[in-house]
N, C-alpha and C positions, 0 to 999 in steps of 0.2 A: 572702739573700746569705751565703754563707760565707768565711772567713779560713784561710789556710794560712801558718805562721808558719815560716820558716829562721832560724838565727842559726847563727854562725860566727864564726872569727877567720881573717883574711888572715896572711899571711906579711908580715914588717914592710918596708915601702916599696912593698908592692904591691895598694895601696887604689887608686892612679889608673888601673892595669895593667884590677883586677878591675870596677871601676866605666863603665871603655870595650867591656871584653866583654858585661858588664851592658846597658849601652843600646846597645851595634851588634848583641850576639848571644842572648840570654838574653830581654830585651824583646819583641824581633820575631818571636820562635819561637812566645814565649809569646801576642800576638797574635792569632795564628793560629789557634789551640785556641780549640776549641767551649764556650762558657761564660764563659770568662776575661774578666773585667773590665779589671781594674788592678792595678798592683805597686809596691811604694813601698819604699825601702831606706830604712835609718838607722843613722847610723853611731855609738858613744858617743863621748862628747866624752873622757872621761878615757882611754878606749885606741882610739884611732883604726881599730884592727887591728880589732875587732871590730863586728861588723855585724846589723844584723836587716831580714830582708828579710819584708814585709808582703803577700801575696797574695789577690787576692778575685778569688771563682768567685760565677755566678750561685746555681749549685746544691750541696751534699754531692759527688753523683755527677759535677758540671761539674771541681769539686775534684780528685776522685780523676783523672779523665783528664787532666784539665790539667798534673796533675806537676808543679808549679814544682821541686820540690824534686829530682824527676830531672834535669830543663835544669839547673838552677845548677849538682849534683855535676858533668853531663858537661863543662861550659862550665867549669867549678874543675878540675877534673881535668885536662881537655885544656891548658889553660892555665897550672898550676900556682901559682896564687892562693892556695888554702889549703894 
């Protein structure tokens, strides 16, 4: 099993905003994709604003197609989160 590691900081007040496109649209995408396990966020306690999102592929190569990290920029982007 492999791990694919994002961190980021949200735009301040828009942790509830990015954590609702996270499980209705970033989750479900991810899903989908051939390998993908599970994805687990976490947020720090001392700056709310930033975040580490946790990704596990079955394989290396499940990883690299999977792209968590392309979903979240597009799903951040579109949305204007960070």
């Amino acid at each position: 099993m492999h791990t694919l590691i994002i961190e980021g900081t949200m735009k301040p007040g828009k942790k509830d905003e990015f954590t609702e496109a996270w499980r209705n649209e970033i989750l479900p995408t991810l899903k989908k994709q051939n390998g993908f396990v599970d994805e687990v966020l976490l947020f720090d306690t001392a700056d709310p604003n930033r975040g580490v999102g946790l990704g596990f592929c079955r394989s290396l190569s499940a990883g690299a197609s999977t792209s968590s990290a392309a979903v979240h920029s597009r799903v951040a982007c579109r949305t204007k989160h960070t």
